[in-house]
Every structure is written in C-alpha cells, then in structure tokens.
PLY file of the C-alpha trace (Angstrom):
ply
format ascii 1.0
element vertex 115
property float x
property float y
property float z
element edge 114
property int vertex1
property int vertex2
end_header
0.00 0.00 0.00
1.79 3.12 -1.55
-0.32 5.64 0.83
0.45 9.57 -0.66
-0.81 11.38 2.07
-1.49 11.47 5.66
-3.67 13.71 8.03
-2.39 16.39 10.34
-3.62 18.78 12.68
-2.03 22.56 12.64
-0.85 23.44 16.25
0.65 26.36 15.07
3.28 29.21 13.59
6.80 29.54 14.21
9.93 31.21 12.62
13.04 29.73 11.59
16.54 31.14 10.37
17.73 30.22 7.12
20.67 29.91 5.53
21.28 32.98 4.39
20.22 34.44 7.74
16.20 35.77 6.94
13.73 34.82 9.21
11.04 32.62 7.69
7.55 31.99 9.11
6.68 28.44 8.40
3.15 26.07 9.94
4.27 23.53 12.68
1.88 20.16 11.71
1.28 17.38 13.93
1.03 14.42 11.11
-0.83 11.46 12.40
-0.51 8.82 13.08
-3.27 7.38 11.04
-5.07 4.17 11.13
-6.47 2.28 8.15
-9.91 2.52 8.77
-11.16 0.95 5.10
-10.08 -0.30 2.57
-11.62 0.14 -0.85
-10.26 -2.20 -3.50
-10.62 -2.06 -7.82
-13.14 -5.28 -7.59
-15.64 -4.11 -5.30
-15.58 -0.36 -5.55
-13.68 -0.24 -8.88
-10.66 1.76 -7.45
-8.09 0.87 -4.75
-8.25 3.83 -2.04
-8.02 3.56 1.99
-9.84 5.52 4.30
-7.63 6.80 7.08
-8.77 8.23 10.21
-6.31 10.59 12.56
-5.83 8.99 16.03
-7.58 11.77 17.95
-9.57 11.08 21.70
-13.37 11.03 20.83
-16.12 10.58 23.01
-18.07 7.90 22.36
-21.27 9.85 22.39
-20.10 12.01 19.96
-20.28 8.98 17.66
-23.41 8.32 15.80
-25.09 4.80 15.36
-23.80 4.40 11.83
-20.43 5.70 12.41
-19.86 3.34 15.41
-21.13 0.32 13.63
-17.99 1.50 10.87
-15.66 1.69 13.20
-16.37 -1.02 15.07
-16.06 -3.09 11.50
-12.79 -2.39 10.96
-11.81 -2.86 14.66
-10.61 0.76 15.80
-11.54 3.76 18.06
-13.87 6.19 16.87
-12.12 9.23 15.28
-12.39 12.64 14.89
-11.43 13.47 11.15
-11.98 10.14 8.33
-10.10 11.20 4.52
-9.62 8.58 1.51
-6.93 8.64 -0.39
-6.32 7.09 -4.14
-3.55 4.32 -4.08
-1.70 2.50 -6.83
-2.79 -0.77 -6.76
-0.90 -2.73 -4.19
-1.49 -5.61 -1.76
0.33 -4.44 1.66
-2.17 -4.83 3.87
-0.86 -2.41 6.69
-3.01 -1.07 9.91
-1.68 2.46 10.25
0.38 4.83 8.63
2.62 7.31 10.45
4.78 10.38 9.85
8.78 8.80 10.46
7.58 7.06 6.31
7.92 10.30 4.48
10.77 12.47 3.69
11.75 15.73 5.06
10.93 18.61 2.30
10.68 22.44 1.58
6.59 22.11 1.15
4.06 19.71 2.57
0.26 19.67 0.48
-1.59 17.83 3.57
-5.47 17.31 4.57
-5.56 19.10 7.75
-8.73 19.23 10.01
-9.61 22.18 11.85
-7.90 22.68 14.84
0 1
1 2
2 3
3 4
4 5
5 6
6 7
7 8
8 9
9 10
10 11
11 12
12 13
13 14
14 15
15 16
16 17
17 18
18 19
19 20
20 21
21 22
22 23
23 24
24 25
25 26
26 27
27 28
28 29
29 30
30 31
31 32
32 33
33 34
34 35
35 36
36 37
37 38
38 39
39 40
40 41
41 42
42 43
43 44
44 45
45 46
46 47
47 48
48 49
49 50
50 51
51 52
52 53
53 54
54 55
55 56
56 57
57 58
58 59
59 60
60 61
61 62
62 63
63 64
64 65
65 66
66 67
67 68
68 69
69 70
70 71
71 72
72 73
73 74
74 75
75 76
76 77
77 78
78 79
79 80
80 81
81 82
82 83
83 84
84 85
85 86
86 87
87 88
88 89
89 90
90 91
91 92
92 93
93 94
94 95
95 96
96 97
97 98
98 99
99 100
100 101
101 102
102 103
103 104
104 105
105 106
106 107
107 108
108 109
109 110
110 111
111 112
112 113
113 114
C-alpha cells in the first residue's frame, strides 16, 4: 500500500533562520498517526483507495449509530477526522500509517482538520 498522504492537525506558527540568515515563518503540523480505517479495492468499488482516520480522543457519544457500527467493523476507536486517499494498486495490507515514512521537504500539500 503506496499511501500519498497522511492527516495532520495545525498546532501552530513559528519562525526559523535560514541559511542565508532571513527569518522565515513556516506552519508547525502534527502528522498522524493514522489508522487504516477501510479499505476500498478495484473489484468491489472499482478503485483501490483507503480511508484513514487521525488517532484523535473522541467521546463515544459524539459517535453516531452508523459511524460506530464502521468503526467497530474495521476494529478501531472512533475518530475525529476520516479522509480517503487514491492508491496504486498494491497488496500491503498495513493497519496504520505514520509520519517517520515520508521524507523531510521544503513544502508539505496535507489534509488538515480544523484545529
């Protein structure tokens, strides 16, 4: 499973020094972790996505009926913020997806919930 993307939560802004000595003002994202909440696969939905949900505290009666019934499907804790993502078509079956997988870079294009 070649996930793309992962789901973060903004705690805030910062500054850092750069090379050539400006001060830059740059987003400080909490990324995940993530759990694999569904899977959609190319024979019975005719695509292969997974729906990832951002291990955040919910209370359970928070939760509607058909939302627990989903999660309690795929065997996790309710949470807050669900996003699919496309795949390539792969058959690593993993439970979670975290931030240590990607590389560091200049720009991040995330799907943030709302603080």
């Amino acid at each position: 499973m070649a996930v793309d993307g992962i789901i973060g939560i903004k705690l805030g802004m910062t500054q850092v020094f750069a090379e050539d000595g400006n001060l830059v003002g740059c987003t400080v994202l909490q990324a995940g972790p993530c759990v694999v909440v569904q899977r959609r696969t190319s024979e019975k939905d005719g695509y292969e996505a997974v729906q990832l949900g951002l291990v955040e505290f919910v209370k359970p009666q928070r939760v509607n009926k058909a939302m627990t019934g989903h999660f309690k499907k795929a065997g996790v804790a309710p949470v807050r913020v669900l996003r699919e993502i496309r795949l390539a078509e792969s058959k690593d079956e993993r439970k979670s997806v975290t931030a240590c997988w990607w590389k560091v870079s200049k720009r991040a294009n995330s799907l943030m919930s709302p603080a």
